[in-house]
TIRO-430231 format. One record per atom (N, C-alpha, C, O): x, y, z; residue in one letter. Coordinates in pm, whole numbers, plus 32768, in hexadecimal, padded with zeros to 4 digits. Example, Ala and Ser with C-alpha at 12.3 -4.5 7.8 and 13.67 -1.06 7.14 Angstrom:
<sites>
85277DC7830CA
84CE7E3E830CA
85287EB6830CA
85907EB4834EA
85057F1F82C4S
85577F9682CAS
850A80038313S
853D80728324S
</sites>
This chain:
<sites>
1399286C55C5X
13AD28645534X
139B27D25508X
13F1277B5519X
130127BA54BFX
134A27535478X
13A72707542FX
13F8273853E0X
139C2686544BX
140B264453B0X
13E0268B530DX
143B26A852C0X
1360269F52ECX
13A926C15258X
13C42759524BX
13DC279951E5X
13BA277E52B8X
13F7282852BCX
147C281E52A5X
14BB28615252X
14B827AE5305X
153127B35345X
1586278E52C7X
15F327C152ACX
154027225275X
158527175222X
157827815185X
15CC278D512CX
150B27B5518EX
153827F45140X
157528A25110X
158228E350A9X
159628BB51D7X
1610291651D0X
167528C151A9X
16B328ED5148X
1699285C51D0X
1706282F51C4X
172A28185138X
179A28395112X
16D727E550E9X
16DF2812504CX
17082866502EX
177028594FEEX
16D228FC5047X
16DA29565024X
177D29A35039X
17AF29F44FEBX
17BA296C50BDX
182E29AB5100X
187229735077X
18B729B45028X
184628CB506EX
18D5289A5014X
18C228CB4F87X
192828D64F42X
185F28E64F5AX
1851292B4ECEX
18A529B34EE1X
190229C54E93X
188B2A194F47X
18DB2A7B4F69X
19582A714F5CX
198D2ACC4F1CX
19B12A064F91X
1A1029E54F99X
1A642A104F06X
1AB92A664EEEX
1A1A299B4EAAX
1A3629684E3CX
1A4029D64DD1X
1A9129D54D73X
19D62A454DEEX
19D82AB34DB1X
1A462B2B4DEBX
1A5F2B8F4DA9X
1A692B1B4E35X
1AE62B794E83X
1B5B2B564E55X
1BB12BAE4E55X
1B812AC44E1EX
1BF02A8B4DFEX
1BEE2ADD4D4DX
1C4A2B2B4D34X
1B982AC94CF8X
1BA92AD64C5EX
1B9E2B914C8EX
1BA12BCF4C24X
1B952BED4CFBX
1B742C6B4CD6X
1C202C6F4CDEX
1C512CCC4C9EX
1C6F2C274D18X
1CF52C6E4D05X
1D332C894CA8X
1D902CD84CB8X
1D182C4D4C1AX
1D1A2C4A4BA2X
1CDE2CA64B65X
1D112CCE4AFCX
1C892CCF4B84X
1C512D694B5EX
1C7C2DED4B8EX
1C782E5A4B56X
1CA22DD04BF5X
1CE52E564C5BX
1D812E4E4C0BX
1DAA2EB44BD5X
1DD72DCC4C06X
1E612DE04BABX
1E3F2E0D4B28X
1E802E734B12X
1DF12DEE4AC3X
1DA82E2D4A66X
1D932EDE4A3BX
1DBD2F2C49E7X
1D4C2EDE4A95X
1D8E2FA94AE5X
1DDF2FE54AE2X
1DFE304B4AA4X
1E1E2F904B45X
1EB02FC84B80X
1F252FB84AE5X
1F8130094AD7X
1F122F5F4A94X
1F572F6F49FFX
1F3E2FBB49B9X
1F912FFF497DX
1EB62FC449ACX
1E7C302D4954X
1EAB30AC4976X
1F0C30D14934X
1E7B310249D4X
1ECC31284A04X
1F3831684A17X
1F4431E14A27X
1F8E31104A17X
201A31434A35X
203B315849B5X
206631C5498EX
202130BB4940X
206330D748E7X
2036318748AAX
208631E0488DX
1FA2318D48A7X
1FAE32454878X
1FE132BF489CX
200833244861X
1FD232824953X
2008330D4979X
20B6332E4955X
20E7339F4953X
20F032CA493FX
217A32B04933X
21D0333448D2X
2231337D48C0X
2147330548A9X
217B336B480BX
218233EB47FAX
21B734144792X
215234424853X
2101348C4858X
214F35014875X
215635514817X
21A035294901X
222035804930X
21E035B04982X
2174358249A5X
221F362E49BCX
2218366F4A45X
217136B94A56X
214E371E4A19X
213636814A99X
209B36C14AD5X
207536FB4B4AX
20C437054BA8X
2016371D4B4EX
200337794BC1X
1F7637434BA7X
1F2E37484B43X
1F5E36FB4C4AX
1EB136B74C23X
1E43372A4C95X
1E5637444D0CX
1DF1374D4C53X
1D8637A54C63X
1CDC374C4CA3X
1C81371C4C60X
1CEB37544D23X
1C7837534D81X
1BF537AC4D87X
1BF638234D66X
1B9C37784DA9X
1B2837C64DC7X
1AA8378F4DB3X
1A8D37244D7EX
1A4A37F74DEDX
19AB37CE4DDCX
198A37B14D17X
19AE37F04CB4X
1932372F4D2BX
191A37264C9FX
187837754C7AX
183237714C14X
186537BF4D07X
17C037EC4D0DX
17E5389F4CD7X
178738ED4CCDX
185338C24CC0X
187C39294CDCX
185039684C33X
188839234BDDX
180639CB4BFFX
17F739D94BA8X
181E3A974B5DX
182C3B084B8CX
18203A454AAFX
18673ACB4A6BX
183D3B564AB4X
17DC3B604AFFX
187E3BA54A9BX
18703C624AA6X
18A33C734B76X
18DC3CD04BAFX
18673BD94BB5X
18913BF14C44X
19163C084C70X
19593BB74C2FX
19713C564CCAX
19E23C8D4CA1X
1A343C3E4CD3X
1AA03C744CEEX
1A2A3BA94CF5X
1A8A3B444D05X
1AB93B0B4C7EX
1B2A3AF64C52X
1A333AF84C47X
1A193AC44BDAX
1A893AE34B5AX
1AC73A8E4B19X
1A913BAA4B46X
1AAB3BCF4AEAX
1B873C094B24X
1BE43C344AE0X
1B7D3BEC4BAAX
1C1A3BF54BDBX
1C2A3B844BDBX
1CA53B814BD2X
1BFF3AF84BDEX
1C523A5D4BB0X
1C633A814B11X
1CDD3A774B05X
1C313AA54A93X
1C433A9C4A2FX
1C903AFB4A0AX
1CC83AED499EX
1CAB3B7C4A5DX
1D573BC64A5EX
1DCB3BAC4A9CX
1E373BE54A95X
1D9C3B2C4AF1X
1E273B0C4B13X
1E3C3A764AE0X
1EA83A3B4AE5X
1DCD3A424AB1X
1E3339CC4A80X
1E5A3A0C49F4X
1EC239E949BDX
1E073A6949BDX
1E663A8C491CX
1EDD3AC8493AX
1F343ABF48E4X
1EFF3B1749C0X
1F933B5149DFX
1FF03AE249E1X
20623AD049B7X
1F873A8E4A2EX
20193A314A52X
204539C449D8X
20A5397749DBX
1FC439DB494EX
1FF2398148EEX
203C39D6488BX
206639A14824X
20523A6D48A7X
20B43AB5485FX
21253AD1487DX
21753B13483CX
213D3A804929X
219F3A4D4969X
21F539CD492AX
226D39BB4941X
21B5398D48EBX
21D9390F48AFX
21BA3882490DX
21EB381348FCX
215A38AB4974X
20F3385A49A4X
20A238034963X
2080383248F6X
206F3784497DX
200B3752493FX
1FA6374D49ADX
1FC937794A1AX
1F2A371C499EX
1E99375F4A27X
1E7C36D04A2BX
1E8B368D49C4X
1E4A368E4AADX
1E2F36074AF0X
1DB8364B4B17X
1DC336B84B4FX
1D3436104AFDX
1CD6360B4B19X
1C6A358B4B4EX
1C7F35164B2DX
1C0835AC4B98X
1B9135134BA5X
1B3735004B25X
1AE234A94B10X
1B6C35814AC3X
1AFA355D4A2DX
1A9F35844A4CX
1A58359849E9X
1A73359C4AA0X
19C835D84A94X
19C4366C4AA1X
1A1F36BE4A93X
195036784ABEX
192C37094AA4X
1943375B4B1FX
196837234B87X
192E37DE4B1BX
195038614B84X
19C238604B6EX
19F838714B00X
1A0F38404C0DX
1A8338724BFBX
1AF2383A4BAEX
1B51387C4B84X
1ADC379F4B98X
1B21376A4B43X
1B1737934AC3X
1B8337B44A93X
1A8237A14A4EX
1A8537DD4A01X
1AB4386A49F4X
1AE738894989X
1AAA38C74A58X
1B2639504A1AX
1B8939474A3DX
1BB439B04A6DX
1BDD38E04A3FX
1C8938B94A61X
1C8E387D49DDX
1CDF38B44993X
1C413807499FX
1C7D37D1492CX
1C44383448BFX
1C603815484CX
1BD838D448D7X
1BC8393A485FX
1C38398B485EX
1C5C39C847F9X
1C79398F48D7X
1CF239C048D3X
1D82397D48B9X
1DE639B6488DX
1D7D394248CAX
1E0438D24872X
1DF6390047E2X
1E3E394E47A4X
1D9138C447BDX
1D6138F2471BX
1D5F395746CCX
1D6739524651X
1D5139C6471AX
1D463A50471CX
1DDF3A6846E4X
1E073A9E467DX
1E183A34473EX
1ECE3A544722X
1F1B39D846EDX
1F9039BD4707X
1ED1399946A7X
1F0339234649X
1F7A38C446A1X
1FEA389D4681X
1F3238B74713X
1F7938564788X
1F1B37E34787X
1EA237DB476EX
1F91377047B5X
1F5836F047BBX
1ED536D347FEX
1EDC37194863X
1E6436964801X
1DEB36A84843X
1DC036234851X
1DA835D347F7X
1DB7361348CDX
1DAC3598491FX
1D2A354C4954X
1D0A359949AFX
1CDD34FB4956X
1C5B34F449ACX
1C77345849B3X
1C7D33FF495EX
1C89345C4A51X
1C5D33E34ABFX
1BE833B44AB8X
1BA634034AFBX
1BA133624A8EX
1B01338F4A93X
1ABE32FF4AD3X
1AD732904AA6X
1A6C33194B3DX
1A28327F4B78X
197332B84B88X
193533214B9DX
195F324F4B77X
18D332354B2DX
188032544BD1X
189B32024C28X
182532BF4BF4X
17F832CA4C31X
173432E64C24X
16FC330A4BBCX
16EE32CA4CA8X
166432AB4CA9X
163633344C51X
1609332B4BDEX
164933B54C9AX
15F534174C63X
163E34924C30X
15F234F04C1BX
16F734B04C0CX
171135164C1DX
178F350B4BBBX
17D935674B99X
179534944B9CX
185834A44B57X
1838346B4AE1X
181F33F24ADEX
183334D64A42X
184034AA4A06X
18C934F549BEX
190E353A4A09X
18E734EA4956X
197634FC493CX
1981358048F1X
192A358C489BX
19BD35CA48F8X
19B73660488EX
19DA36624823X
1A31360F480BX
19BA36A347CDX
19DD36E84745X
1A6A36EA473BX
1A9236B846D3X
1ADA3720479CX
1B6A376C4759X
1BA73707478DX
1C01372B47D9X
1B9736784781X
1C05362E479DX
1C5D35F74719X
1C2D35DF46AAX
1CD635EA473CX
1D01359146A2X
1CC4351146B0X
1CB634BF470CX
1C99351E4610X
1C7734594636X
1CC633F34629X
1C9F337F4639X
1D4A34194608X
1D9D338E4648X
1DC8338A46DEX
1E0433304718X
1D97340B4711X
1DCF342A4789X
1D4133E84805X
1D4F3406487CX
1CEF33B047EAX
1C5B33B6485BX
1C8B32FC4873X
1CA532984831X
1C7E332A48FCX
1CCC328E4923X
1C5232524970X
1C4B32AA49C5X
1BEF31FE498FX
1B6431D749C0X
1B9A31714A3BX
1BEA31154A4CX
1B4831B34A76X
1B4C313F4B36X
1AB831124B72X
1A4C314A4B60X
1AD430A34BB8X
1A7030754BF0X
1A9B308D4C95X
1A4A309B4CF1X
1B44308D4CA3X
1B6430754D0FX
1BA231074D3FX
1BF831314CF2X
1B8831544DA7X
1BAA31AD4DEFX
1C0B31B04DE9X
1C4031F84D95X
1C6131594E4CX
1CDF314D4E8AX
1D5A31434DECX
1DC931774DDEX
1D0D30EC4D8CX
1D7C30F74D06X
1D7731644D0AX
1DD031994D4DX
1D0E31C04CC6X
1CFF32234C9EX
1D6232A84CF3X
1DA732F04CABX
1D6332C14D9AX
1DB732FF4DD5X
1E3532F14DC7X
1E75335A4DC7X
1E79327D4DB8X
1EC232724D98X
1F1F32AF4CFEX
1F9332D94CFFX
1EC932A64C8EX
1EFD32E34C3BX
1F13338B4C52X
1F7333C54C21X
1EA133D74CADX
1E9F344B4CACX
1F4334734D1FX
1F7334E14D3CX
1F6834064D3DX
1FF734384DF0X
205334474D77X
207F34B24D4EX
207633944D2AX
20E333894CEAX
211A33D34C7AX
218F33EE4C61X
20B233EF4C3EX
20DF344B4BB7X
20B634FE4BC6X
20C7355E4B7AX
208934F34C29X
20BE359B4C2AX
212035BC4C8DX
214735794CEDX
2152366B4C4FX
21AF367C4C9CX
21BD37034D0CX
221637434D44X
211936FE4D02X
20DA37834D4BX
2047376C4D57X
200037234D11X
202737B84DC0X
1F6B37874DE3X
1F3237FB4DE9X
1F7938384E39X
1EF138324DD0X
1E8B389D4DAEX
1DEB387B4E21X
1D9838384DE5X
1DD338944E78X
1D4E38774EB2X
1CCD38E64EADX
1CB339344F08X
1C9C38DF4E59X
1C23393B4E6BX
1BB139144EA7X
1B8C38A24E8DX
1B6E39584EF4X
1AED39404F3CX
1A8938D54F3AX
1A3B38ED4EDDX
1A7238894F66X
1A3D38044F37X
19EE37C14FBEX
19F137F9502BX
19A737444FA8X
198936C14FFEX
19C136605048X
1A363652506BX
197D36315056X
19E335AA50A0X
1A253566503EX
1A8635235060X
1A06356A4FCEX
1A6235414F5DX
1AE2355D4F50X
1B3D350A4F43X
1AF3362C4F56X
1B5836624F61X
1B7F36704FCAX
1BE936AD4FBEX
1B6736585047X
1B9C363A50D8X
1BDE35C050E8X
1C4F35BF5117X
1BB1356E50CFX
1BEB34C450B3X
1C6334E1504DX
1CC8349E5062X
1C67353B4FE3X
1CDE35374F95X
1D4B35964FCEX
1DC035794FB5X
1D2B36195024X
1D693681507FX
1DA7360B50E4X
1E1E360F50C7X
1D9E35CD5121X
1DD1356B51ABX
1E1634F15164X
1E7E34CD519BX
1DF634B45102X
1E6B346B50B2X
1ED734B85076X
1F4B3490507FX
1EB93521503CX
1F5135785031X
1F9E35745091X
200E35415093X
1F5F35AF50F3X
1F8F36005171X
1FFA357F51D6X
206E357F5201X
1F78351151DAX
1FCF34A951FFX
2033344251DEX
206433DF5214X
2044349D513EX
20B834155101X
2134348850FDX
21A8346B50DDX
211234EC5119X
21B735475105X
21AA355151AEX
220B351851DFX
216D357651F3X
217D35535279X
21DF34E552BEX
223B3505530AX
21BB34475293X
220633E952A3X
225E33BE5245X
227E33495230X
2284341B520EX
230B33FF518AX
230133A5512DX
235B337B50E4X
2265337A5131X
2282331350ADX
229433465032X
22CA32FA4FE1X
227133C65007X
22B833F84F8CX
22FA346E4FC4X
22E834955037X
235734B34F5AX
239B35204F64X
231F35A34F8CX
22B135B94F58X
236935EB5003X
2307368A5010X
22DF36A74F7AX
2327367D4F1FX
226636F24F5FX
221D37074EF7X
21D137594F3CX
219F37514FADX
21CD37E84EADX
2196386C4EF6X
20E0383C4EF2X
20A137FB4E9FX
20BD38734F5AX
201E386B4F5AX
1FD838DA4F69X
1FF139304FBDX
1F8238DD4F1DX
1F2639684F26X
1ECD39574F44X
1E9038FB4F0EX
1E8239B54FC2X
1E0039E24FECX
1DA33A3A4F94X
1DAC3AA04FD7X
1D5B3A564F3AX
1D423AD74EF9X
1CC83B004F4DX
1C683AB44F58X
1CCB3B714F86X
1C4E3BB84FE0X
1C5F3BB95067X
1C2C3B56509DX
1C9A3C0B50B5X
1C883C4E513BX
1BF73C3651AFX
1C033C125224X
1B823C52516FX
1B353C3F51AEX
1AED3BAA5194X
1A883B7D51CAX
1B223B855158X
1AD63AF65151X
1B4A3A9A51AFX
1B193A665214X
1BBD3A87519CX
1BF53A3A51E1X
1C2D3A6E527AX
1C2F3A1E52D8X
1C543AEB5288X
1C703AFE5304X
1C583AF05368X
1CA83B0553C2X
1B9E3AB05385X
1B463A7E5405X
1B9939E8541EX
1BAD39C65493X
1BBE39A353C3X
1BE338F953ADX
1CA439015403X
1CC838C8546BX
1CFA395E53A2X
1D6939835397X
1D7C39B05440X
1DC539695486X
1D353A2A547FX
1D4D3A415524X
1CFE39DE5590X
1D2D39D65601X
1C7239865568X
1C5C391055AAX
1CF538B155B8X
1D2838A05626X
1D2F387C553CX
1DC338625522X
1DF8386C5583X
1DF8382155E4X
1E2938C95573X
1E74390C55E5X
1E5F392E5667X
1EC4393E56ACX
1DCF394156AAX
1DF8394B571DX
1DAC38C25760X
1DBB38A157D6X
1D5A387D5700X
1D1737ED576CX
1D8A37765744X
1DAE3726579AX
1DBD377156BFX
1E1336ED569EX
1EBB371C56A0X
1F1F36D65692X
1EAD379956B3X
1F5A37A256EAX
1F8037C35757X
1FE6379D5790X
1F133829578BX
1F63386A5820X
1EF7382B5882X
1F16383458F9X
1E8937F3586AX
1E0237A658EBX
1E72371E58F5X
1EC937015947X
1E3D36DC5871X
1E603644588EX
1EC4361B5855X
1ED835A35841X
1F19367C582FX
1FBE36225816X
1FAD35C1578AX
200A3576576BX
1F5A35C65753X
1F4B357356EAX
1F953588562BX
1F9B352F55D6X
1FBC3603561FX
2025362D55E6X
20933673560DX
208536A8567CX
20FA368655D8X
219136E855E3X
2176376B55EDX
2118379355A8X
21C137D05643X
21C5383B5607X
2221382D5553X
227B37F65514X
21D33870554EX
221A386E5488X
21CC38205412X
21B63842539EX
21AE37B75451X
213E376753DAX
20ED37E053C0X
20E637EF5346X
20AB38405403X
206D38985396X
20A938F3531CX
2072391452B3X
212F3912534DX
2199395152C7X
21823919525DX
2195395851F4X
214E3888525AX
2134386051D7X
20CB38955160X
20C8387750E9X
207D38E551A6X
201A391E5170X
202A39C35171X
204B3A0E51CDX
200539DE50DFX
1FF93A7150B3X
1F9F3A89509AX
1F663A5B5037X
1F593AF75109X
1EB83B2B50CAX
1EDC3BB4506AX
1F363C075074X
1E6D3BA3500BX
1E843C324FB6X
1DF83C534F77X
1D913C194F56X
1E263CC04F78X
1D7A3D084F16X
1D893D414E79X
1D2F3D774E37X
1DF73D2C4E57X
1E0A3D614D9FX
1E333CF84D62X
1E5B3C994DA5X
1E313CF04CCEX
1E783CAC4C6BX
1EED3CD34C8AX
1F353C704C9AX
1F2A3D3F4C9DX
1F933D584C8DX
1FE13D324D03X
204A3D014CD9X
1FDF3D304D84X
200C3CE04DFAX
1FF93C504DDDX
20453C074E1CX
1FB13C1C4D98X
1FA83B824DA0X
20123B3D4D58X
205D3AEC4D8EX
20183B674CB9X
205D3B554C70X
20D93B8C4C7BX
212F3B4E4C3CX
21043BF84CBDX
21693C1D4CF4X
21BA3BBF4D51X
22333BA44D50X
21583B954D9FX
21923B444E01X
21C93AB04DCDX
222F3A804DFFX
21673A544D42X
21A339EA4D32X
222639F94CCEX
228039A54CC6X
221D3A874C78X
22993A9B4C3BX
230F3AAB4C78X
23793A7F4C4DX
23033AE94CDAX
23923AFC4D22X
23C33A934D69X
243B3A784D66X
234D3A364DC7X
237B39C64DDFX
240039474D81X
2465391A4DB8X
23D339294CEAX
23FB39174C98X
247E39534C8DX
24C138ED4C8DX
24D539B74C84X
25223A314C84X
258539DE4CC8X
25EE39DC4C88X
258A398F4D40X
25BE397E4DAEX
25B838F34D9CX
261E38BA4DC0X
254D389C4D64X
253537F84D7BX
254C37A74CE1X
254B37E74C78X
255E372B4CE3X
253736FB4C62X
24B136E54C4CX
245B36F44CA3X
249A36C04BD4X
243036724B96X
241636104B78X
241A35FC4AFFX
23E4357F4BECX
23FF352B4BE1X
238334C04C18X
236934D64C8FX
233134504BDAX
22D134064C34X
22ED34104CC4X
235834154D00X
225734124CF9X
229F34194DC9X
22C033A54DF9X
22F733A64E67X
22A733134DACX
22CA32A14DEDX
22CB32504D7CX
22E731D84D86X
</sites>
């Protein structure tokens, strides 16, 4: 490597630097924004899934009967703002004149923001990790419908923050039998009973179901028994 290579990574690292220092100010920025909205807001139930997932398909049209159940529950719906499955969770909030929520971060080819959100309610991210965060703390129930690595990455942050007690148990829902059950008995017999790598019981945390009416059943009764309260 030459010298003016050498030096001008080395430029480059310290410009890096310099720009890593002013992003923390943008990420606290977020994290205010944020909070201060979600604050306001009351007891939610945040709704997962494919954003590829489209109207009349029958994931599609059972997220928009169970988030309107659960907003005639007196639920409000936590969404990523975009479309599929997020858009028929916040048509269903709306549907039942429940609070309607959209997380929304600016992506290359696929996330733009839906129609049924409130608009004081659409909170905008650049940063992932803010953004997850709002979806743990302010709800008080998780809904998972069929999804990507998007919704897999958000399925294993649930899983692992009531797992290690950083917030209070919080009911979680699987919706669909045949979509998750290949993932759910891998679970179980390579990362609990092969390699020791979870508890027996960390899977209790999870309820698979196939109706509106088992799903929403399940986060109402939970409630019945728990308060209503931020998880951390």
């Amino acid at each position: 490597m030459n010298e003016n290579v050498k030096k001008s990574k080395q430029r480059n690292w310290t410009e890096s630097k310099a720009h890593s220092s002013w992003q923390i100010f943008k990420i606290m920025a977020e994290f205010v924004d944020g909070f201060e909205t979600m604050a306001k807001i009351g007891p939610c139930v945040s709704i997962f899934g494919s954003a590829r997932t489209k109207p009349g398909h029958k994931y599609y049209e059972m997220t928009v009967d169970i988030a309107k159940r659960l907003g005639e529950e007196g639920f409000g719906i936590i969404t990523g703002g975009g479309p599929g499955i997020m858009e028929a969770a916040n048509k269903g909030a709306q549907l039942a004149g429940a609070k309607s929520v959209g997380l929304n971060i600016e992506l290359p080819f696929e996330q733009q923001s839906n129609p049924f959100i409130d608009k004081d309610k659409m909170v905008h991210f650049d940063y992932f990790f803010v953004r997850k965060v709002m979806f743990t703390k302010y709800a008080q129930g998780f809904i998972m419908m069929p999804g990507g690595f998007g919704t897999m990455d958000e399925f294993f942050e649930v899983a692992t923050l009531i797992q290690t007690g950083k917030f209070e148990d919080s009911p979680m829902v699987l919706v669909g039998t045949s979509y998750w059950t290949g993932l759910i008995n891998w679970m179980h017999e390579v990362m609990q009973e092969q390699e020791k790598n979870i508890s027996p019981g960390d899977l209790d945390l999870l309820k698979i179901v196939d109706t509106t009416e088992d799903a929403v059943q399940y986060i109402v009764s939970y409630f019945d028994k728990h308060p209503l309260q931020p998880n951390f």
